[in-house]
C-alpha positions in Angstrom: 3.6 -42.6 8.0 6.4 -40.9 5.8 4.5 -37.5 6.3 4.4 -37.8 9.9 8.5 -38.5 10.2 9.3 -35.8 7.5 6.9 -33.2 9.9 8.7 -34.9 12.9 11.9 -34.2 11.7 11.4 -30.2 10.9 13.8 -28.2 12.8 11.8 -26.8 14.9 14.9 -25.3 17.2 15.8 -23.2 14.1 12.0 -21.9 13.1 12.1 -20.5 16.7 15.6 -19.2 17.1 14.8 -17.1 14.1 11.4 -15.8 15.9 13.0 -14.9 19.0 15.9 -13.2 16.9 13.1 -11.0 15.0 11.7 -10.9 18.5 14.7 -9.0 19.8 15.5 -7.0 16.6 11.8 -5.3 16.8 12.2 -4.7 20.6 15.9 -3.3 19.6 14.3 -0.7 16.8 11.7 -0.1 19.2 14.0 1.2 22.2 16.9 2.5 19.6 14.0 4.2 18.4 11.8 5.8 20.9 14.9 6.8 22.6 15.8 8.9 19.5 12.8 10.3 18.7 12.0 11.9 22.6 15.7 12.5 23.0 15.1 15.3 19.5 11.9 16.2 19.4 11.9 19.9 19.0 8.7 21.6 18.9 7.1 24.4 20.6 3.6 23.6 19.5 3.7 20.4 20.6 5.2 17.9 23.5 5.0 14.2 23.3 3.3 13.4 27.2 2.7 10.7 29.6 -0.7 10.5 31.0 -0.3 9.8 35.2 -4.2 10.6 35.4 -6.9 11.5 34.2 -10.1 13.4 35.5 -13.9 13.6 34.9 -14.8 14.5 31.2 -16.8 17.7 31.3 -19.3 18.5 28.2 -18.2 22.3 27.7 -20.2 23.0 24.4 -21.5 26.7 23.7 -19.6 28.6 26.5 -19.0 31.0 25.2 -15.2 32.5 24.4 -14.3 35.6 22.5 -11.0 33.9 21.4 -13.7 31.9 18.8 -15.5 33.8 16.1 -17.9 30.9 15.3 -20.9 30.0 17.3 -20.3 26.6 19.0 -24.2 26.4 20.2 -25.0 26.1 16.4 -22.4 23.2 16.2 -23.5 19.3 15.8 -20.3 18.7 17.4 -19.3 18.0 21.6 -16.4 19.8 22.7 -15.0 17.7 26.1 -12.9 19.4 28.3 -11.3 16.6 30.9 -8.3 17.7 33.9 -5.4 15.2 33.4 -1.8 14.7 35.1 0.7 14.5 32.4 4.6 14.1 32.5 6.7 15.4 30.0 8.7 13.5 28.0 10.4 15.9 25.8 11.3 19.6 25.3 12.8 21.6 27.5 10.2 20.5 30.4 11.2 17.1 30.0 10.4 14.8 33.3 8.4 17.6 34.8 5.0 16.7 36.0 1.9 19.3 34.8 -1.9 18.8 35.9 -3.7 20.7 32.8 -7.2 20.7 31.1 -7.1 19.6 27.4 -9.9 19.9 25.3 -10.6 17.8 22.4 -14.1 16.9 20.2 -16.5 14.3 21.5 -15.7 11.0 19.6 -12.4 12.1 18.0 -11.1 8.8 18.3 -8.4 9.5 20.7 -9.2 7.6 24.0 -7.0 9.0 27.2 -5.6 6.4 29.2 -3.4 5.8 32.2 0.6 5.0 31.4 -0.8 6.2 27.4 1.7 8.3 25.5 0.3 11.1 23.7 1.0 13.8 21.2 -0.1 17.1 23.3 -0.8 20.3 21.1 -0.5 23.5 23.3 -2.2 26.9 21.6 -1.1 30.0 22.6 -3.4 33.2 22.4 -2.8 36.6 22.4 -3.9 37.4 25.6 -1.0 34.8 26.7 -3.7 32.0 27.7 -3.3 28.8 26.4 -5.4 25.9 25.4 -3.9 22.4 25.1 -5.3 19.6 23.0 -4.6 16.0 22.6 -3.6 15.6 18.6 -3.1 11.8 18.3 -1.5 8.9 20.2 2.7 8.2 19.9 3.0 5.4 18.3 5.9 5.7 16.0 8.5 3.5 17.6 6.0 0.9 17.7 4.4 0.9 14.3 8.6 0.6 13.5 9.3 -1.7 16.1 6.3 -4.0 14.2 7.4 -3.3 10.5 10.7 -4.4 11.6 9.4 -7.5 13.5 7.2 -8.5 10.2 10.2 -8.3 7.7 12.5 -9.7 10.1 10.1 -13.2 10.1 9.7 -12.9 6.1 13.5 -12.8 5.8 13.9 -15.6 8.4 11.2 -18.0 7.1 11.2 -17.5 3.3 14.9 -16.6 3.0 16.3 -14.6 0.2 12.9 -14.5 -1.5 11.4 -13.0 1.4 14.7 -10.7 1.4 14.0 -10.1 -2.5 10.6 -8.7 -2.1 11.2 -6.8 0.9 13.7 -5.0 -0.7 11.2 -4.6 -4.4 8.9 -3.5 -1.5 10.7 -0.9 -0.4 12.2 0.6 -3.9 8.2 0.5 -5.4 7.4 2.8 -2.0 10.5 5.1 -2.6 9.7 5.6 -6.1 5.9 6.4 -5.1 6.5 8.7 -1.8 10.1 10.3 -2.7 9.5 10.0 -6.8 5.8 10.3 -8.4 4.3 12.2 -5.5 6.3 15.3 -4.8 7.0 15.3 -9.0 2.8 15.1 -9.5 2.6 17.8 -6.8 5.0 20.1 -8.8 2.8 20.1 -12.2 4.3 17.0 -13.6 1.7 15.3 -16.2 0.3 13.1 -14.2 -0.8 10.0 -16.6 2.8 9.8 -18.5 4.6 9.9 -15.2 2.6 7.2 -14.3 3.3 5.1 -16.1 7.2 6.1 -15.8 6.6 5.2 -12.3 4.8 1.7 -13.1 7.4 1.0 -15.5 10.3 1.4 -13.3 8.4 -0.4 -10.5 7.7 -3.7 -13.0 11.4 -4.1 -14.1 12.5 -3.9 -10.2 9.9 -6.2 -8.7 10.6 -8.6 -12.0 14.3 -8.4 -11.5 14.6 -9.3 -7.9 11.8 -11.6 -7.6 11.9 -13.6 -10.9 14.7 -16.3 -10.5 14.7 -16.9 -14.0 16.7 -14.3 -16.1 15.2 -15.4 -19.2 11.5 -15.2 -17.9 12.1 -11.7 -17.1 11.0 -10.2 -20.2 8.1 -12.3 -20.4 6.9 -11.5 -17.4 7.4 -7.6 -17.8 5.6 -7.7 -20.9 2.6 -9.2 -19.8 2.3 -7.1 -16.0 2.8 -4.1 -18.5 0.3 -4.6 -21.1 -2.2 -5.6 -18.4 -1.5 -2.3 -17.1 -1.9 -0.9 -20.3 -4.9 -2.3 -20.5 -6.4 -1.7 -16.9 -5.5 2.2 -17.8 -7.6 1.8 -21.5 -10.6 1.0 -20.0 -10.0 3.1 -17.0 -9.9 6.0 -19.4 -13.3 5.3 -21.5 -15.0 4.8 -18.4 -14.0 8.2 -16.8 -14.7 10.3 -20.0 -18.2 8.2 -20.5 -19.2 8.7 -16.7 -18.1 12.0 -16.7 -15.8 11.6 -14.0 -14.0 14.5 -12.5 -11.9 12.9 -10.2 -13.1 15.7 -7.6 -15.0 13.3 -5.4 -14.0 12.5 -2.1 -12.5 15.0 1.0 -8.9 14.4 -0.1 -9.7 15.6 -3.8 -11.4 18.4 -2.7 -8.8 19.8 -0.2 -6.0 18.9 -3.0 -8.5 21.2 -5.6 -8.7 23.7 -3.0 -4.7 23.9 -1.9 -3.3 22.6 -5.5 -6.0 24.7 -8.3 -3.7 24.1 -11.4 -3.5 20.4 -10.6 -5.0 17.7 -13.3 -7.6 15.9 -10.7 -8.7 13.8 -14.1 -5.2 13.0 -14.5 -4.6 11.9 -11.3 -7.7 9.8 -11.3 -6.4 7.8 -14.0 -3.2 7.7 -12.8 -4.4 6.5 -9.4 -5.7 3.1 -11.6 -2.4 2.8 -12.9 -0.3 2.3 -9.8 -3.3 0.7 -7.7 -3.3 -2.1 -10.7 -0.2 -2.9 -11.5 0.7 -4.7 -7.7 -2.3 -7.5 -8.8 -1.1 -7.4 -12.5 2.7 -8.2 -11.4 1.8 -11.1 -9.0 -0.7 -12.7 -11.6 2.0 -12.0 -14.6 4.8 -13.6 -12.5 3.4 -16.4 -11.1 2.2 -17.5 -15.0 5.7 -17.0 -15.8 7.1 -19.3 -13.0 4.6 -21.7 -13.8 5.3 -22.2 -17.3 9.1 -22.1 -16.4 8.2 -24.8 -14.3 6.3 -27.0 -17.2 9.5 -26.8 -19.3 12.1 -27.5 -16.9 9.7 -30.5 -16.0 9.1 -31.4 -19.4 11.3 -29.6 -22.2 9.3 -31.5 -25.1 6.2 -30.1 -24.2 4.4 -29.1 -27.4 4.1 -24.7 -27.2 0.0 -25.5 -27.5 0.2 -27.5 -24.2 2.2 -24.9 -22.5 -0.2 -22.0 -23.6 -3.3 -23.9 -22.6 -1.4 -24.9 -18.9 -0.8 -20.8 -18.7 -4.0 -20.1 -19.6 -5.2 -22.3 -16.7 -2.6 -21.2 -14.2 -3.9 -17.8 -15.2 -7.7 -18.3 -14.5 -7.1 -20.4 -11.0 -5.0 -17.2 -10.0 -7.5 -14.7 -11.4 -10.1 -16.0 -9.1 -8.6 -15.1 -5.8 -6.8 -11.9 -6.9 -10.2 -10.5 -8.4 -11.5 -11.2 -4.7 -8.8 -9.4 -3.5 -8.5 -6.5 -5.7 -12.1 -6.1 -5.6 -12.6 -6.1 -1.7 -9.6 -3.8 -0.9 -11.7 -1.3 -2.7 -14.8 -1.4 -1.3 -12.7 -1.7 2.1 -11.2 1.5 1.9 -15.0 3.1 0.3 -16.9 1.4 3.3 -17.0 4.8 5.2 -18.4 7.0 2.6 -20.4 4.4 1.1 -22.5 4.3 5.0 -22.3 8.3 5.2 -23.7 8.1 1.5 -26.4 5.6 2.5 -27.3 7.5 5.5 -27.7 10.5 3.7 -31.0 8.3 2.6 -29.4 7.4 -0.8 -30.8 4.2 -1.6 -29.2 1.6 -4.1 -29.5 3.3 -7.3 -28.4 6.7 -5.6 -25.4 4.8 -4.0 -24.6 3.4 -7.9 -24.7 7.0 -9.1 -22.7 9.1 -6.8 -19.3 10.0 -8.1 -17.0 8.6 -5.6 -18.6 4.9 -5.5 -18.4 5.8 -9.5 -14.7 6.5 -9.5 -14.4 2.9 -7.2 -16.3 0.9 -9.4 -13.7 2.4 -12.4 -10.7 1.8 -10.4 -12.4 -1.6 -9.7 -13.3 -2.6 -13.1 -9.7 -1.5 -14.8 -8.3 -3.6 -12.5 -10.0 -6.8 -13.3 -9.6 -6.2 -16.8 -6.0 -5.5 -16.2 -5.7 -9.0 -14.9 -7.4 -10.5 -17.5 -5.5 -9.6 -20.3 -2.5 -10.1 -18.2 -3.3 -14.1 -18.4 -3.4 -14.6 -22.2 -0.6 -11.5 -22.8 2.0 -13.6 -20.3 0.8 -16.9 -21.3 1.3 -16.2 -25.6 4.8 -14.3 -24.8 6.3 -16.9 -23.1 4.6 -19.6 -25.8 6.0 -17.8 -28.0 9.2 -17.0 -26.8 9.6 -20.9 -26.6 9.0 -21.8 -29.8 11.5 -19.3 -31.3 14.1 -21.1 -28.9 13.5 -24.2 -29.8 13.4 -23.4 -33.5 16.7 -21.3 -32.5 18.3 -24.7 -31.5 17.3 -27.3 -33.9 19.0 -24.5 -36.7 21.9 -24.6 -34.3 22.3 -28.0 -34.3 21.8 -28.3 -37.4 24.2 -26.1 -38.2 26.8 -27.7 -36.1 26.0 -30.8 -37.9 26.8 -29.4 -41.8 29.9 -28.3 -40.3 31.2 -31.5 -38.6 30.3 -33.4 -42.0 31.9 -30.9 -43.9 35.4 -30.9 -42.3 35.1 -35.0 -42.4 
């Protein structure tokens, strides 16, 4: 009956004048935004367009044109040329209205529809002909009208926690995209940089999400030496397997545009940064735990408190390892179909390099968790013991002294 009056008595007014406020900032990016971004786009290659109609979709493979020099009857691809009514929405045509054919590959992914804003490519040749193609939808003031709506709840809802890791959110991203990325792209060793980057990333997330001041350290440590760990095993497993690190499209293309670049290097350096997200939340939320237990109980004996880490550690291992494990073999699915479609079958799939470098990146990662449990766990056992022998000497101390100057 008490839970029924405590739920009955949750401001529910406030929970949804906070939506409807990160309701209104999202639409308010959104507008601010899209308004911005058509009022300065300047680019003669490219328009950002309405569509008013669209036409029937004509299957135009293998005419020939001497603008090409391939042969597009030998291609396993559809080219579709469809007539559609656009209006422009930037550029020095802006709010003019254009009926053009655009040509794009069958099954590109783009699908034209009515009132649907697009990114139109226009190719111009040197007999002055041009060819327009539809690149990709416009979608950036939304996908920042959303971002903003999503941190706008977590601020709302969780409070300044939610405000702490937005903002550890946001510095781990800037030191990825605007730090080790361009700096790796320049000939920067790619492993040490690494784990510069990881380091950096650990004492921000540690500092603004860990309450505790003293339970920083601990929890530093222990994400660190799990990511010292998940990068160990990384390592054998690359050398042993013979790993190059050249698997994949992306690798490939970066060999091909980037030749002096360490692909092995940035291999291991990919398990690195993609382990030490799991590694921080399982090393904090150890830490909190056991800050917890002593707050709760400050006599607990430092056995008790390892073994309640320990256990902590293995009840959050479970789902993260779940987690950690699936986001991989998420973002593999693709090429592990194209790979089994090939006609690979199960020991083929095992075998190939790219589900090899998964399996690494994988692997390093669980055992990066798991040493992250007893690491955190012992440092913070031990860090309490130390204390408390640090205060019984104190007291002592104070003790000799007061008997002394009676």
């Amino acid at each position: 009956m008490g839970l029924v009056i405590d739920i009955m008595n949750i401001n529910y007014k406030g929970y949804i004048a906070h939506f409807g406020l990160a309701v209104l900032l999202a639409v308010a990016v959104y507008a601010a935004l899209d308004f911005l971004i058509l009022l300065t786009w300047d680019s003669e290659e490219s328009r950002i367009v309405e569509v008013i109609d669209i036409g029937k979709a004509v299957d135009v493979t293998g005419e020939s044109d001497d603008r090409y020099d391939e042969d597009e009857e030998s291609s396993p691809y559809r080219t579709i040329k469809t007539d559609i009514a656009v209006n422009v929405l930037t550029g020095e045509q802006r709010g003019e209205f254009f009926s053009l054919p655009v040509t794009q590959m069958a099954g590109s992914g783009v699908e034209l529809k009515k009132g649907g804003r697009y990114i139109l490519l226009v190719d111009v040749f040197e007999d002055d002909t041009m060819q327009y193609s539809i690149a990709d939808t416009f979608r950036v003031s939304s996908v920042a009208g959303v971002v903003v709506f999503a941190c706008a709840c977590l601020a709302a809802f969780a409070g300044e926690a939610g405000i702490r890791a937005m903002l550890g959110l946001g510095i781990s991203i800037a030191f990825l995209l605007w730090g080790y990325v361009p700096l790796a792209a320049g000939g920067w060793a790619p492993v040490p940089f690494a784990f510069l980057t990881s380091f950096a990333i650990a004492g921000v997330t540690v500092s603004l999400v860990v309450h505790r001041k003293q339970s920083r350290i601990v929890a530093f440590l222990g994400t660190m030496g799990g990511v010292g760990g998940a990068f160990l095993l990384g390592f054998m497993m690359v050398h042993i397997w013979q790993l190059s690190g050249l698997s994949g499209d992306g690798a490939a293309l970066l060999a091909s545009t980037l030749p002096d670049i360490d692909l092995r290097g940035i291999l291991l350096a990919s398990i690195i940064i993609s382990s030490i997200g799991a590694v921080l939340d399982v090393g904090i939320s150890i830490t909190a735990s056991m800050s917890e237990l002593i707050e709760y109980d400050p006599k607990i004996s430092t056995v008790t408190l390892w073994s309640s880490g320990i256990r902590v550690g293995s009840e959050v291992l479970g789902s993260m390892i779940n987690t950690l494990i699936l986001a991989y073999l998420g973002t593999s699915l693709p090429i592990a179909i194209l790979i089994s479609n090939a006609g690979a079958d199960f020991w083929g799939l095992m075998n190939d390099p790219y589900v090899g470098q998964e399996i690494v990146q994988s692997i390093a990662g669980t055992s990066g968790l798991l040493l992250t449990i007893p690491i955190t766990a012992t440092l913070f056992a031990l860090r309490e013991r130390w204390l408390e022998k640090w205060r019984k000497g104190k007291t002592k101390g104070s003790v000799k002294n007061n008997a002394y100057h009676k």
